[in-house]
SESEDREN-159861 format. One line per 10 residues: number of its first residue (from 1); for each residue y, z, x of C-alpha. Coordinates in pm, whole numbers, plus 50000, padded with zeros to 5 digits. Example, Ala and Ser with C-alpha at 12.3 -4.5 7.8 and 13.67 -1.06 7.14 Angstrom:
BEGIN
1	49550,50780,51230 | 49894,50714,51367 .
end
This chain:
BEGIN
1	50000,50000,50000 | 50218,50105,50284 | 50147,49784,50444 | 50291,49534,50174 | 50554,49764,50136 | 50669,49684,50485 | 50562,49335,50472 | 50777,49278,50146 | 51077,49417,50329 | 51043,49229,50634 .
11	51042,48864,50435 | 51344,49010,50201 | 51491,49084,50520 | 51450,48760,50657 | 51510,48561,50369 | 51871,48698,50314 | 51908,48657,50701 | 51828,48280,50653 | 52025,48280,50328 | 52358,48418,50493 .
21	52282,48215,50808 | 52259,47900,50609 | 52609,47999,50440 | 52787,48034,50704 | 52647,47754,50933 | 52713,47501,50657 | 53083,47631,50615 | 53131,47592,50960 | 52968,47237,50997 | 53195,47184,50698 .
31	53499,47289,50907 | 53390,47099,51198 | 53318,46785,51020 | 53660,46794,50874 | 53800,46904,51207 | 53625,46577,51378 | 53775,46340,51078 | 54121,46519,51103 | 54142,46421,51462 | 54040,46083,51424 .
41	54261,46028,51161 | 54529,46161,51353 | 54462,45959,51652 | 54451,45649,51492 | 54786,45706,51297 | 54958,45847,51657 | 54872,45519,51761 | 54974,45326,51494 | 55300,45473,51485 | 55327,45427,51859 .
51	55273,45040,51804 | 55559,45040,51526 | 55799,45242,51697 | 55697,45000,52032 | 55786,44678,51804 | 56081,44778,51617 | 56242,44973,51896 | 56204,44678,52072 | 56380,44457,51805 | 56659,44673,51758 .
61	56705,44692,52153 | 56667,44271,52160 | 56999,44294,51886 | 57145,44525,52059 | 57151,44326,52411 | 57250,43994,52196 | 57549,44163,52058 | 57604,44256,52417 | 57552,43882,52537 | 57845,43780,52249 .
71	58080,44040,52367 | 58010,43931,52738 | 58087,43546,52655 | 58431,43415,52807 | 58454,43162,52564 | 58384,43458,52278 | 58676,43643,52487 | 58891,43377,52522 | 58930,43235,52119 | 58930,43608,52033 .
81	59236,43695,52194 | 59409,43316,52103 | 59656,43317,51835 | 59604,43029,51633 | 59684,42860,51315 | 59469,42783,51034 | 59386,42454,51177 | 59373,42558,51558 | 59082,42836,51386 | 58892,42592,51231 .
91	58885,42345,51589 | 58768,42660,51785 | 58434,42729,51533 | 58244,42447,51673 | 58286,42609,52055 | 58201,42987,51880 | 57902,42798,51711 | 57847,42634,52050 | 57770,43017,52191 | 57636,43181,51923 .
101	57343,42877,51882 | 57282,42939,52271 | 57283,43324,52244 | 57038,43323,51907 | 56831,42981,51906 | 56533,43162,52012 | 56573,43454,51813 | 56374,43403,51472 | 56460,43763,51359 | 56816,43752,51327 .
111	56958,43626,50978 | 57315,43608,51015 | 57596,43675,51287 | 57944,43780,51194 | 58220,43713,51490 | 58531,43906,51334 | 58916,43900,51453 | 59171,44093,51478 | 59357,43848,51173 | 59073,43870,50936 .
121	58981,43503,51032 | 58561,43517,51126 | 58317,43304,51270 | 57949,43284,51145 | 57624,43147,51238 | 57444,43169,50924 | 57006,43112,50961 | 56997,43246,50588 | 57305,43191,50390 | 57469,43546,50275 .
131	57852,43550,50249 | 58091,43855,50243 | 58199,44068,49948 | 58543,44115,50086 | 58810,43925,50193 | 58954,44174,50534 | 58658,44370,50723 | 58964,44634,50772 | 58878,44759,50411 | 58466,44773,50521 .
141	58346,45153,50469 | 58271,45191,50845 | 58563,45016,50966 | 58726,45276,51148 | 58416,45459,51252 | 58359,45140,51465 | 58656,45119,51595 | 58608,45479,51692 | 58308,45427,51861 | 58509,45192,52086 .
151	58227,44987,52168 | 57918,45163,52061 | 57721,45043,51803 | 57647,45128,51431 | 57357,45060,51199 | 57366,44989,50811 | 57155,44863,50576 | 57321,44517,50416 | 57641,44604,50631 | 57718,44870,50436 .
161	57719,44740,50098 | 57969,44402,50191 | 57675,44156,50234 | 57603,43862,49947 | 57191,44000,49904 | 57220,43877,49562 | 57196,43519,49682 | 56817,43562,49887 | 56745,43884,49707 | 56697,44045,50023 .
171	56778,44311,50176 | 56969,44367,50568 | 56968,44599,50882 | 57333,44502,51038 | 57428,44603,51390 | 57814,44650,51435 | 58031,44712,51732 | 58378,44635,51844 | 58451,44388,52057 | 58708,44540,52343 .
181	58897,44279,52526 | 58725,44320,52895 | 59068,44345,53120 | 59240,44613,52880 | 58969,44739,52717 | 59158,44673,52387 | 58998,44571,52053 | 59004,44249,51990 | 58761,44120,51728 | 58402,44270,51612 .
191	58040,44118,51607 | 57774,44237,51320 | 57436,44101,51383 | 57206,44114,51005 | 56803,44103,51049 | 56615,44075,50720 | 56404,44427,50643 | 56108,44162,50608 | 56101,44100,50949 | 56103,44489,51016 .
201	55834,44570,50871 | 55579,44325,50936 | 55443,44530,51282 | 55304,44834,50954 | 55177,44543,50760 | 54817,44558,50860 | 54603,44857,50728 | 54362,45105,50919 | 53989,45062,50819 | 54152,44852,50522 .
211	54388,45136,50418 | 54758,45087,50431 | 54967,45367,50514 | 55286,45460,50419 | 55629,45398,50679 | 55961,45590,50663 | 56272,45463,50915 | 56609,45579,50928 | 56879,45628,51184 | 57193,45808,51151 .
221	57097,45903,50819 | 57082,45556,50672 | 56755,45484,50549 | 56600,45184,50673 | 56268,45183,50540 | 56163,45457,50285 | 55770,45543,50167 | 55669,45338,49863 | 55523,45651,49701 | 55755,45847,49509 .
231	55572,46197,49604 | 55619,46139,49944 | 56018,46066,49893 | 56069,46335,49757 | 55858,46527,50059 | 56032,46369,50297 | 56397,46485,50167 | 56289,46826,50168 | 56405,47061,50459 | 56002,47130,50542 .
241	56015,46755,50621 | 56314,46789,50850 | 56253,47091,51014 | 55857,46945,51154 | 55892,46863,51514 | 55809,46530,51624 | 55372,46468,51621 | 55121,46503,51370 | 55084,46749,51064 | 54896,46763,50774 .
251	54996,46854,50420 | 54903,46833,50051 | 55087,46680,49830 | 55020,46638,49461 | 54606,46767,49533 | 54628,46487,49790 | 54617,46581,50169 | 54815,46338,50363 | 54878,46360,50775 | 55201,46267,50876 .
261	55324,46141,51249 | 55675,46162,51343 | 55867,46015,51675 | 56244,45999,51735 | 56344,45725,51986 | 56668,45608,52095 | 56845,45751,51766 | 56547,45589,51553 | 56322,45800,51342 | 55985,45704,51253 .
271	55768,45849,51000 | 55392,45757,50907 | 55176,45875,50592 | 54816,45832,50543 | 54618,45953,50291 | 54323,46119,50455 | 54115,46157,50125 | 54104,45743,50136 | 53971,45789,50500 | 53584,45730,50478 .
281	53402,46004,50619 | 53227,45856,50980 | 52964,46098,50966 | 52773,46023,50614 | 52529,45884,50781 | 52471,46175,51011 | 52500,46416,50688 | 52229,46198,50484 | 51979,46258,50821 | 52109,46620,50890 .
291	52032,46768,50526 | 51633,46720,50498 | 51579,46836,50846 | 51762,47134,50725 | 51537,47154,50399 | 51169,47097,50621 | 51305,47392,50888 | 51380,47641,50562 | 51045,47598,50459 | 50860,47598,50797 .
301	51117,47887,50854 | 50958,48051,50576 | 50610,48047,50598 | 50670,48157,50956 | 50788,48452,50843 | 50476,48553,50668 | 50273,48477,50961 | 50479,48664,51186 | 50488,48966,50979 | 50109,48978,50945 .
311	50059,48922,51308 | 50310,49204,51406 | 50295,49516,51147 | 49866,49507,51175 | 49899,49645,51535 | 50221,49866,51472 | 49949,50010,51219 | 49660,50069,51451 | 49970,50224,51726 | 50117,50496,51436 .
321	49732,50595,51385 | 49677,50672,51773 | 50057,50819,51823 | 49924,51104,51497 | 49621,51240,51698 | 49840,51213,52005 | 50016,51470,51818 | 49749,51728,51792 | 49672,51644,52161 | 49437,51381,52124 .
331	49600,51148,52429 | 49335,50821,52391 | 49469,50497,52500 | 49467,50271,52257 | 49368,49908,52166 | 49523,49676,51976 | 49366,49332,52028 | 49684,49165,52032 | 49720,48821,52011 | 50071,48817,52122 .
341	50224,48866,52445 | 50468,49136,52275 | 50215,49339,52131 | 49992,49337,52407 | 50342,49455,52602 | 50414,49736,52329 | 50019,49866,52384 | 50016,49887,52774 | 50337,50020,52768 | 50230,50311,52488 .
351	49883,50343,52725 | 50106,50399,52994 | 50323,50681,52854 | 50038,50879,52801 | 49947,50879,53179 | 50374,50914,53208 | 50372,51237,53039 | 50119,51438,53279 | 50382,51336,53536 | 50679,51406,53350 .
361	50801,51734,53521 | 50806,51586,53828 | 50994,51254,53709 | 51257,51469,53529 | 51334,51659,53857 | 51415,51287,53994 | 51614,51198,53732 | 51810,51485,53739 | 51914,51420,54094 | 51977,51072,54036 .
371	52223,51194,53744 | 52415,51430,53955 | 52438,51115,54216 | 52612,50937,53941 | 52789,51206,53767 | 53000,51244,54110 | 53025,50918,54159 | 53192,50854,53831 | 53382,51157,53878 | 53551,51067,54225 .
381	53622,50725,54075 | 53851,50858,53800 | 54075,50977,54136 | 54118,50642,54231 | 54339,50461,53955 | 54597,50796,53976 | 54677,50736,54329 | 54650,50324,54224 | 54934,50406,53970 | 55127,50632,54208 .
391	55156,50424,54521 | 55207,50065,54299 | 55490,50247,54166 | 55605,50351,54491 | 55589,50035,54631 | 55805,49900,54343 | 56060,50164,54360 | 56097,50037,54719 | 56100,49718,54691 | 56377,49778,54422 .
401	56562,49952,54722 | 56539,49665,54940 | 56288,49837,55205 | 56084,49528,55242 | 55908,49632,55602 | 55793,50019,55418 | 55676,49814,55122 | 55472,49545,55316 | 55366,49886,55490 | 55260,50053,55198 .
411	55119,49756,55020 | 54913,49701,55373 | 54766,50016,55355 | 54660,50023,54968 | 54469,49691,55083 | 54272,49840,55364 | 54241,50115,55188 | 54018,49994,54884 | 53879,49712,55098 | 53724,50024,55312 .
421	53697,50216,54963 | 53472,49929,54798 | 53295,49833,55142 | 53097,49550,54960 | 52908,49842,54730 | 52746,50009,55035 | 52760,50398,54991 | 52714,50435,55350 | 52968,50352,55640 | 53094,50429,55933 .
431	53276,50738,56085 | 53547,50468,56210 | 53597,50301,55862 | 53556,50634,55731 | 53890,50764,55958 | 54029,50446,55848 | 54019,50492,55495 | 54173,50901,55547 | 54441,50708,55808 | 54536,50481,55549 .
441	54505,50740,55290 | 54789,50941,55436 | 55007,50643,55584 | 55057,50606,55207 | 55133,50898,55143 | 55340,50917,55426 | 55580,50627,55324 | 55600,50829,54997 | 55716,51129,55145 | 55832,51029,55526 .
451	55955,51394,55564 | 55647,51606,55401 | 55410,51579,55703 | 55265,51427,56022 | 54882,51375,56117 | 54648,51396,56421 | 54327,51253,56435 | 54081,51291,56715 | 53730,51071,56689 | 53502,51119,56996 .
461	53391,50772,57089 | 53045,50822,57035 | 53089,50844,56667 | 53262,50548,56589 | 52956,50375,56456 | 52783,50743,56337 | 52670,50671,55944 | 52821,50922,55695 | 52864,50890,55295 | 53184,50685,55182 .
471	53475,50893,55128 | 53395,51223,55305 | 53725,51311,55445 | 53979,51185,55196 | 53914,51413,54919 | 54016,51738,55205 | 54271,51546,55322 | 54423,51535,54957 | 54367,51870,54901 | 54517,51965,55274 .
481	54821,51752,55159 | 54858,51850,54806 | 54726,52226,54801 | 54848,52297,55201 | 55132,52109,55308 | 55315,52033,55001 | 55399,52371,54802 | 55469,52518,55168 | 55884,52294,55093 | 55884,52178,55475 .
491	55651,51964,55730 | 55342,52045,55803 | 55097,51905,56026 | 54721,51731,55932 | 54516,51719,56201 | 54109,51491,56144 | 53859,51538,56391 | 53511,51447,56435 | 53308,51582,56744 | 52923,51626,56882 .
501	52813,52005,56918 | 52450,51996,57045 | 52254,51804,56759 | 52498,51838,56527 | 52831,51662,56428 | 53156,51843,56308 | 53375,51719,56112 | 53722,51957,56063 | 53992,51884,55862 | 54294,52143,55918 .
511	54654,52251,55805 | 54954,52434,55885 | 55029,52477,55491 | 55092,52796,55315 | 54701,52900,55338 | 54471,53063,55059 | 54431,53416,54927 | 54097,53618,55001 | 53989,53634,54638 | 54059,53242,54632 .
521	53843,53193,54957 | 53602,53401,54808 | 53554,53145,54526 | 53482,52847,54781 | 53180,52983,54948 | 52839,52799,54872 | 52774,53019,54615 | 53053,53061,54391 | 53192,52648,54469 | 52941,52460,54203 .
531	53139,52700,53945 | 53499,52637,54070 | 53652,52377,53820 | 53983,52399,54023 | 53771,52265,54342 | 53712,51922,54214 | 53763,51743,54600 | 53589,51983,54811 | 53284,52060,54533 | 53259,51711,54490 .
541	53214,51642,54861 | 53040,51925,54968 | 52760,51863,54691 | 52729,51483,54780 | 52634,51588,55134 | 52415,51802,55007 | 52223,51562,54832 | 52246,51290,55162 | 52151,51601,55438 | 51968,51869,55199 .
551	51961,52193,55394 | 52087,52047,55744 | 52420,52095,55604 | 52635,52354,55615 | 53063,52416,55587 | 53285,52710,55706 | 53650,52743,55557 | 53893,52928,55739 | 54228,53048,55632 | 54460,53326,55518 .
561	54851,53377,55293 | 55096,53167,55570 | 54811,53051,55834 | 54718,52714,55685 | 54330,52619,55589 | 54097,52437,55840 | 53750,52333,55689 | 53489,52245,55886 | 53173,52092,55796 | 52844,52034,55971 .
571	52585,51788,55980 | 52300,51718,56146 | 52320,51461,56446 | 52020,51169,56356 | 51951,50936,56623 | 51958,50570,56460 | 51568,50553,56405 | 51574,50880,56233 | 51879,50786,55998 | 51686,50475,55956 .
581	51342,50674,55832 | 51535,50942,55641 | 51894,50747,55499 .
end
C-alpha cells in the first residue's frame, strides 16, 4: 500500500514538473520566435529605409548643386543684373534658355525651373507646363525668409501654394534660394527648382516579401510625403512620435503592431511603417516539425516515469527494511540487486557506513581538528579586509594631499603584502617571506602614522629559507603596535627577530609600549589563552602552531605597567628531511 502511495506521488510529481516545464518552455519559444521575426523585420525595414533615404537624399543634393550651377553661370549673372526693357527681356530668354537646357538636359527629375529678377520679370524652362498663381514673387509666403537666408536654400511643397498643380494634377517639391550677385554679394534675382512628388517616391515603390510599407518625409516641418494610413497620421503627429530617437521601434496601433524606422539626414526626416502582423512568420515550417516531436517526447517522457519509479522505490524498500533492524543493532550489509548504477552506489555506500560507524570516534577526533584548522583560518581572514579598508583609504587621503612618492609607497607595500599573504594558496612559507609580509605590514602602517614608531628586525641567515605557517608574526606585530606602542601617545620601538638556540628556533617579537598588568599576563598563559576573547591575534597564532608543532612548541611572554611586552615563541628546529616526513 505504502508502495503505490509513493509511486502515485512520484508520477504526480513529475507530471506537473513536465506540465509547468512545457508552459514555460513554450512561452519562451513563443518569445523567441517573435524575438527572431522582430529582428528580421527590423533589419529589412533599416535597410529599406537606408536605400530611400540613400536615393532621395541624393536627389535633393543633385537639385541642390543644379541650383548652385544656375547661380554660378556668368551669363545667369550677367542678364540678372542688366536693366532692360520689355523687349531687351524677351531677346535675353533664348541665352537664359541656352543655360538652363545645358544645366538640366540630363536631369529627368526636375519639372520646372523658375529664374526670378529683381523687376518681377522671370525666366522658365518648363519640362511639364505649370504657370504661377501670382503676378510679383515679392508677395510669395516665403519671400522674405529667402531673402533672409541670403543664399541658403528652402523647401516647399508646390512652392508654397503659388504653383498652377491644377493643370497636371500633380503635386511639387520646390527648392528656393536667392541669387546674390557674386562681386557684392547683393541679391539680384532668385532660382526655384520644382520636382514632381512622383518622382520622389518611386525608390519606396517596391514592397518587402510583397508587402508595401508605409513612407513619411518632411523637412523643416513641411510635409513632403505623409503615410497613406490615416492611423498612422495621426501617430505620427503625436509628441510620442516626435520625441523617438532616430532607429527602430515597435508599437501598436489600432490592435495592429507596426515597427517604425526613423533617420534624419541633412535636415531630411525619414520615416518607415510596416505592419509586422502582414510579415509571414519564417519559421512555420520549423513550428509544423517542432510540435509532434514535442507530443512523441511527452509520451515517451511519461511512460519513463513509471519505469523509473518502479526501478528506484523497490530497492529504497529493501534499504528502509535493513536501516529498522540496524536500529535494534542488527548492522547486516545489505543487498539490493540493483540494476542501476545509482542504486548499486546508494547500497555500497549504506554497506559502507556500517563498517564507518565502528570507526566513528576516531574519525570525529579528525574532523574536529580539521574544523579548528578552518575555524582559524576563517577567523584571521575577517582581519584582512579591515586593514584593506584602512590603508585604501589612507592611500586616497594621500593622494588627495598630493604625496604621490608615500602613496606609490603605501600602495607598494599593500601589493607585496597580499601577494606574500595569498602565496599561491600554500599555507607554508618561508621565514624570509614571512619577515616580508610583518616588514610590509608595518611600512604601512608606518606611512599612516610616520611619527608612532620605528622597527628592527634581525633574521639570522640560516633561516631565510626555514618553513613556518603563513602569517606567524603579523598578528604580534599588530598587537605590539596597537596594544604596545600606540596607547603609550609617543614613539616606540618594534624590534622582529628570528634566531637558532640549539635545536630549536626563536622567534621574539618585542616593545617599548606601555606594557601589561600581572592579572592581564596572568590571562595569556597556555592555560587561561584558549578562553581569552580579547586575545584574538596571539590565541589565534599560538593555537595554529600548536596544531603544525603539537607539543614541540612552547611561548614565554614577558612584560610589566611601563616596561613594554616581548613575546617569544619556540619551535622545534627540523632539518629539511624531517619537515619533509612530518609537514
Amino acid at each position: 500500500m505504502k508502495f503505490a502511495k509513493i509511486r502515485t506521488q512520484m508520477i504526480a510529481y513529475y507530471i506537473l514538473l513536465l506540465s509547468v516545464s512545457l508552459l514555460i518552455s513554450g512561452v519562451l519559444y513563443q518569445r523567441f520566435n517573435r524575438s527572431l521575426i522582430d529582428g528580421k523585420i527590423a533589419e529589412v525595414s533599416e535597410q529599406s529605409l537606408n536605400a530611400i533615404q540613400s536615393n532621395m537624399n541624393s536627389l535633393f543634393d543633385n537639385a541642390s548643386k543644379y541650383s548652385q550651377r544656375v547661380i554660378a553661370s556668368s551669363t545667369v549673372q550677367e542678364l540678372l543684373k542688366t536693366d532692360f526693357t520689355y523687349d531687351g527681356f524677351v531677346a535675353s530668354n533664348s541665352s537664359i534658355q541656352k543655360v538652363l537646357n545645358e544645366i538640366f538636359l540630363a536631369e529627368s527629375n526636375v519639372a520646372s525651373v523658375y529664374l526670378f529678377r529683381n523687376d518681377d520679370l522671370y525666366y522658365s524652362l518648363e519640362f511639364q507646363k505649370l504657370g504661377l498663381h501670382i503676378a510679383s514673387i515679392k508677395s510669395a509666403p516665403w519671400y522674405q525668409e529667402a531673402i533672409h537666408r541670403n543664399g541658403g536654400s528652402i523647401w516647399r511643397i508646390n512652392a508654397g501654394g503659388i504653383l498652377n498643380t491644377q493643370v497636371k494634377g500633380e503635386q511639387y517639391l520646390s527648392l528656393i534660394r536667392v541669387v546674390n550677385d557674386l562681386n557684392t554679394a547683393q541679391p539680384i534675382g532668385m532660382v526655384m527648382i520644382n520636382i514632381p512628388l512622383t518622382q520622389i517616391k518611386k525608390p519606396y515603390e517596391h514592397t518587402i516579401d510583397g508587402k508595401k510599407y508605409d513612407l513619411m518625409v518632411d523637412r523643416e516641418g513641411a510635409l513632403v510625403i505623409d503615410f497613406e494610413n490615416p492611423e498612422l497620421q495621426q501617430f505620427a503627429e503625436s509628441e510620442e512620435f516626435r520625441s523617438h530617437a532616430s532607429g527602430s521601434f515597435i508599437k501598436t496601433i489600432a490592435n495592429h503592431r507596426y515597427i517604425f524606422d526613423k533617420m534624419e539626414v541633412s535636415g531630411w526626416r525619414y520615416a518607415t511603417a510596416f505592419s509586422m502582423s502582414d510579415w509571414p512568420n519564417p519559421y512555420r515550417a520549423v513550428n509544423r516539425v517542432l510540435f509532434p516531436i514535442v507530443a512523441f517526447n511527452v509520451v515517451f517522457i511519461f511512460l519513463g516515469f513509471i519505469w523509473i519509479t518502479r526501478s528506484i522505490i523497490h530497492p529504497i524498500l529493501s534499504l528502509l527494511k535493513s536501516m529498522r533492524k540496524a536500529e535494534t543493532g542488527d548492522y547486516q550489509e545489505v543487498l539490493l540487486n540493483p540494476n542501476s548504477n545509482e542504486i548499486r552506489q546508494l547500497q555500497d555506500r549504506y554497506n559502507r557506513l556500517l563498517i564507518t560507524i565502528q570507526q566513528s570516534m576516531e574519525r570525529e577526533k579528525e574532523e574536529q581538528s580539521q574544523r579548528r584548522k578552518l575555524e582559524l583560518h576563517i577567523l584571521h581572514q575577517q582581519i584582512k579586509p579591515h586593514f584593506l579598508y584602512n590603508a585604501l583609504e589612507s592611500a586616497g587621503y594621500l593622494s588627495l594631499a598630493g604625496e604621490r612618492e608615500e602613496t606609490y609607497r603605501l600602495i607598494s607595500a599593500l601589493a607585496q603584502y597580499y601577494r606574500l599573504s595569498l602565496s599561491k594558496g600554500n599555507e607554508i612559507i618561508s621565514l624570509k617571506e614571512e619577515f616580508d609580509i610583518a616588514k610590509n605590514y608595518l611600512t604601512i602602517q608606518h606611512i599612516r602614522y610616520p611619527d608612532m614608531f620605528t622597527a628592527v628586525y634581525d633574521l639570522s641567515d640560516e633561516l631565510h629559507a626555514y618553513p613556518v605557517p603563513k602569517l606567524t608574526l603579523q598578528p604580534l606585530v599588530e598587537n605590539a603596535l596597537y596594544h604596545g606602542i600606540r596607547p603609550m601617545g609617543q614613539q616606540g620601538v618594534i624590534t622582529v627577530s628570528a634566531v637558532i638556540s640549539g635545536r630549536s628556533v626563536i622567534l621574539s617579537i618585542q616593545d617599548d609600549g606601555i606594557g601589561i598588568s600581572e592579572d592581564k599576563l596572568d590571562s595569556m598563559n597556555e592555560e587561561q589563552l584558549s578562553h581569552n576573547a580579547a586575545s584574538f591575534g596571539l590565541r589565534g597564532t599560538i593555537t595554529r602552531l600548536k596544531l603544525f608543532y603539537g607539543d614541540g612548541m612552547s611561548y614565554t611572554i614577558g612584560s610589566s605597567p611601563g616596561n613594554g611586552t616581548k613575546i617569544e615563541i619556540e619551535i622545534p628546529y627540523l632539518e629539511d628531511t624531517q619537515w619533509n616526513m612530518e609537514g
